[in-house]
C-alpha positions in Angstrom: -6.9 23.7 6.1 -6.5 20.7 3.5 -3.4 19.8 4.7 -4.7 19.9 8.3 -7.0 17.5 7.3 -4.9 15.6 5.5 -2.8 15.2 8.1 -5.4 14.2 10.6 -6.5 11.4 8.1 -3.3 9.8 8.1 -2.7 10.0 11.7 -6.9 7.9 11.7 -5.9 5.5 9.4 -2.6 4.8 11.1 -4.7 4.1 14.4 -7.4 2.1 12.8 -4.6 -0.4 11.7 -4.3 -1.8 15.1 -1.6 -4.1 16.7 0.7 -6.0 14.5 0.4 -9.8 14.1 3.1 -11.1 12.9 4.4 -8.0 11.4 1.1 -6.8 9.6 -1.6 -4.7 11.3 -4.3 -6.6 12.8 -6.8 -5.0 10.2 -5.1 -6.3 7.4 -5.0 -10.1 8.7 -9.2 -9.3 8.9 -9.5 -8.8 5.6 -6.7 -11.0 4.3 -5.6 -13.8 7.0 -2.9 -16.1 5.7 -0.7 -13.6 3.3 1.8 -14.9 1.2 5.7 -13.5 -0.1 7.7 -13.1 -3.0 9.8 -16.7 -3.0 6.8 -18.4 -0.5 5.6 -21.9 -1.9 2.0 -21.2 -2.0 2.3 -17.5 -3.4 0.5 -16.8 -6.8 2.9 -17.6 -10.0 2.7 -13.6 -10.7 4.0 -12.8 -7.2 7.7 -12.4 -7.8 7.1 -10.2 -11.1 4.4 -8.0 -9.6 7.3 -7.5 -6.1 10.3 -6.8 -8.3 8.4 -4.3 -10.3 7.0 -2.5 -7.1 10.5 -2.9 -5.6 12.0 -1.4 -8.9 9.1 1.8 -9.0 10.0 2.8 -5.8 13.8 2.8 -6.6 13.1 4.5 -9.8 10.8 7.4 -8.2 13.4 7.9 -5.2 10.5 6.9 -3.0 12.3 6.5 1.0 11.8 3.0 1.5 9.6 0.0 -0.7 6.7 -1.1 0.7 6.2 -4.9 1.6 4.0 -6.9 -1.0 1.8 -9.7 -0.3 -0.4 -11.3 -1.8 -3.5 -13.2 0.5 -7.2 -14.3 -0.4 -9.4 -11.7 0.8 -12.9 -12.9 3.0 -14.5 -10.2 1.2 -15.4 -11.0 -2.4 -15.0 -7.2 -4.0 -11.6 -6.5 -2.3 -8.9 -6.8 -5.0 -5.8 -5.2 -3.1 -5.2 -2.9 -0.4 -2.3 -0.7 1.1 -2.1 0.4 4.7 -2.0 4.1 5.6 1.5 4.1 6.6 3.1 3.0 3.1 4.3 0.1 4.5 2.4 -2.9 2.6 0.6 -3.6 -0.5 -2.0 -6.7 -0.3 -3.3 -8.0 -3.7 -5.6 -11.3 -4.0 -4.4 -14.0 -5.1 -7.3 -14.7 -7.0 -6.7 -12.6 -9.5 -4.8 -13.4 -13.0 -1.9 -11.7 -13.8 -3.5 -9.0 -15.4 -5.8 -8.1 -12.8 -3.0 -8.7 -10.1 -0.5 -5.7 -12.2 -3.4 -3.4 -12.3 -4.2 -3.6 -8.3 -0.5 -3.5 -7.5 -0.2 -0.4 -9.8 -3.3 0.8 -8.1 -2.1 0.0 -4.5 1.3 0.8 -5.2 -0.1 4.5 -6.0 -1.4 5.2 -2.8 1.9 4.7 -1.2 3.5 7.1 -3.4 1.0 9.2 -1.9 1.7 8.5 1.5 5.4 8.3 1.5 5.7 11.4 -1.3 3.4 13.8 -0.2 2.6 13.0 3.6 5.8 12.6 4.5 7.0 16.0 2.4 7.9 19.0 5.0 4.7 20.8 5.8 6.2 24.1 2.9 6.1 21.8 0.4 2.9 20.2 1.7 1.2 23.7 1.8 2.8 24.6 -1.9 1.3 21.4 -3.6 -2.5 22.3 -1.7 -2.2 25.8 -3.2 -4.7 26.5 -5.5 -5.6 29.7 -7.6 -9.1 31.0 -7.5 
């Protein structure tokens, strides 16, 4: 039943995202409208560091494919960072230091793993991880 639910959370989130723009979901660029790269002019000074060492995690964990990093000033003042359902993105704000810009990408960067190691595991080894003893 976990997994079921599970499963039905991701397949929510996924649809909540909305339409792309410009290759991000549309529920992203609310939060977050003008997002920057790794290499962009106007990115943070951290952003290249904090992209290689998301880049190098998801190599080093076998993960299937690294999600895309950004980093964007958010319109709401408490939102740090974000990661979209799918595992496809990581958003951190720029307006953090370098310090507080690691930790969110860690933090981010830990819900993909989720995503990508767990909900997209066959459902046996779904159900074997939910197992619990009582």
């Amino acid at each position: 039943q976990q997994v079921q639910q599970l499963q039905k959370r991701i397949t929510n989130i996924q649809r909540k995202q909305g339409p792309m723009v410009a290759g991000v979901p549309q529920s992203v660029r609310k939060d977050f409208p003008v997002l920057h790269q790794k290499g962009d002019v106007n990115a943070p000074p951290w952003m290249d560091d904090i992209t290689d060492a998301v880049n190098e995690l998801t190599k080093n964990l076998g993960i299937a494919k690294p999600p895309r990093v950004f980093a964007g000033e958010s319109r709401r003042p408490g939102l740090f960072g974000l990661a979209t359902g799918d595992g496809d993105l990581i958003v951190v704000s720029s307006k953090l230091d370098r310090d507080g810009a690691v930790a969110t990408a860690l933090h981010e960067f830990g819900h993909n793993v989720e995503f990508q190691m767990f909900a997209r595991a066959p459902q046996q080894t779904q159900n074997e991880i939910m197992k619990t003893d009582t």
